[in-house]
C-alpha positions, 0 to 999 in steps of 0.5 A: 514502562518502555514504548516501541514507536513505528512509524509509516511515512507514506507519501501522503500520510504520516503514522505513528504507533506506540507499543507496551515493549514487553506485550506489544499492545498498541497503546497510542496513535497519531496520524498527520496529513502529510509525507513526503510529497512535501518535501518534493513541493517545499524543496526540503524535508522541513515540514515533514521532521515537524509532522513526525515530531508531533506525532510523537509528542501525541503518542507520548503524551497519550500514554503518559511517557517520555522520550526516555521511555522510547526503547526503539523507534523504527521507521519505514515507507517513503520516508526512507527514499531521497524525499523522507528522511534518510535515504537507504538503497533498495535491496535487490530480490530476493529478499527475505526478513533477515535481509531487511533487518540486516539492511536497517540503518540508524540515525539521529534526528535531534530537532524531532527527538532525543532517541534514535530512528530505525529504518528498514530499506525498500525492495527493487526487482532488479539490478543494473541499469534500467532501460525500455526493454527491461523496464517492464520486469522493473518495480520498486517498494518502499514500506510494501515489503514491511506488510508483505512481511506482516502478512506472511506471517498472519496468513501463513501460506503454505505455499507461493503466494501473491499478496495484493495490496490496493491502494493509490498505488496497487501493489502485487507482491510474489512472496516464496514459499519460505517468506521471501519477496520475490518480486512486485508490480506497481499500478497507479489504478488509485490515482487513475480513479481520482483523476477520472472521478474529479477531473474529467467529464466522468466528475458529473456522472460519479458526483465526484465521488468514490464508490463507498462499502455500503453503494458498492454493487458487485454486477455493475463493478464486473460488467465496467471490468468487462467492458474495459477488457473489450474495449479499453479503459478511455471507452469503458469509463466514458460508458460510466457517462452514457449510463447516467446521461442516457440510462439514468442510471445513479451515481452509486451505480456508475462509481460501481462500474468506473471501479471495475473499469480501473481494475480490469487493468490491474487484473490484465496486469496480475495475469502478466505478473504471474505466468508461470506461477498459476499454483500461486493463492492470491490473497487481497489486502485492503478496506472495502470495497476496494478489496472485494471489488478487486477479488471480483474482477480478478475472479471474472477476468482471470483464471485466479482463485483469490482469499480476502484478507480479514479486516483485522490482518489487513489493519495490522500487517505493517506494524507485524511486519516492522516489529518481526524485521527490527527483530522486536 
């Protein structure tokens, strides 16, 4: 049997799947707590080729095969930025998926395997030099545009579409009605959330914790969601302490509110990033409840009109988008 290996090296995480060649069924995966953040901690990527080496002796040895085995193995994320692996320039978009293909570049590892990897470049907006005034229509990517890729293909829009993509580092991508990336926009909504739900005076009143599918409560996620867009997210999530201290009311319900508190600024962002493109469908990526969270502030602040992504697109839109990109 003959594997195709992809793996996603995030900043913080490390995936590798292995697939049947010919019928592309997953048969193994392996995932290890750590990406290129370590590399920027330890000063070298050291840890980071020993992660991905046994991840790939997990995968081989859950599906009973060896290196030689391994007809391709193709790699992307972080792990193609200066702290991964091999550091590729970003296209510039317009991009579309014969642009990534013809962007891969390959390279040998021989302290992590035999065979060699593949790997697909990131997406920037722009060209040039980046300054205070141009910054704001600046973005970048690396291994979003592999599941922008994916998920075109899975929701097969028949027209422009944004795809959101929520995560530490919420994503918006503008794909053409043909498949091209056209641009994308980047918040840091997920790592506001864990800062203000570990970190601050906010801790308490959340019991340090996130909001979960089964606590999530869609009423108070939009009314944080407005009352951030009155008066600001530094207001707003200090409301999440008065409603527990004051207004008793439960953890669940203020992780609800501070939730939507966070996602009004990526919906203030959404707006800015789609004028001019009010035909667009925005579909909505992700695990609950961050996902449903994220349609209903949309919904409530905006004038978008957005579809939720099935649970099972949202889980394979990476290894779609790696395969049909190295053209598997």
């Amino acid at each position: 049997m003959k594997l195709i290996l992809v793996v996603d090296g995030g900043t913080t995480n490390l995936r590798v799947t292995a697939i049947d060649a010919s019928t592309h069924e997953v048969l193994a995966n392996a995932k290890a707590a750590g990406g290129v953040k370590h590399t920027a901690v330890d000063g070298n990527n050291l840890r980071l080729k020993q992660l991905l080496r046994e991840c790939i002796e997990s995968v081989l040895t859950q599906t009973g095969c060896t290196e030689e085995e391994v007809l391709r193995c193709i790699a992307f994320g972080m792990i193609t930025s200066n702290m991964g692996l091999l550091e590729i320039p970003h296209l510039i978009a317009p991009v579309s998926l014969q642009d990534l293909h013809d962007g891969m570049q390959t390279s040998v590892f021989p302290e992590i395997a035999s065979f060699p990897i593949e790997f697909i470049p990131g997406v920037r907006n722009l060209s040039g030099v980046v300054n205070a005034e141009n910054c704001g229509q600046m973005d970048m990517m690396r291994g979003e545009e592999v599941e922008a890729i994916g998920l075109y293909q899975l929701a097969k829009p028949s027209c422009a579409s944004v795809f959101v993509l929520p995560g530490s580092h919420n994503k918006l991508i503008r794909m053409s009605t043909d498949g091209k990336i056209m641009a994308c926009m980047t918040s840091i909504s997920g790592e506001l959330l864990d800062v203000i739900s570990h970190y601050t005076i906010l801790s308490d009143a959340v019991q340090h914790s996130f909001c979960s599918a089964e606590n999530y409560d869609a009423k108070m996620t939009i009314d944080g969601a407005k009352a951030c867009a009155v008066t600001g997210l530094g207001r707003a999530a200090f409301s999440g302490r008065i409603l527990n201290t004051l207004g008793k009311l439960p953890a669940a319900s203020v992780q609800s509110w501070l939730l939507g508190a966070v996602l009004a600024e990526d919906a203030k962002a959404a707006e800015a990033f789609t004028v001019g493109e009010q035909d667009s469908t925005i579909y909505v990526a992700g695990k609950p409840p961050l996902q449903q969270a994220f349609c209903d502030v949309l919904e409530t602040l905006t004038d978008m009109t957005t579809i939720s992504v099935k649970p099972e697109e949202s889980a394979q839109m990476g290894l779609v988008g790696a395969l049909m990109i190295a053209g598997c």
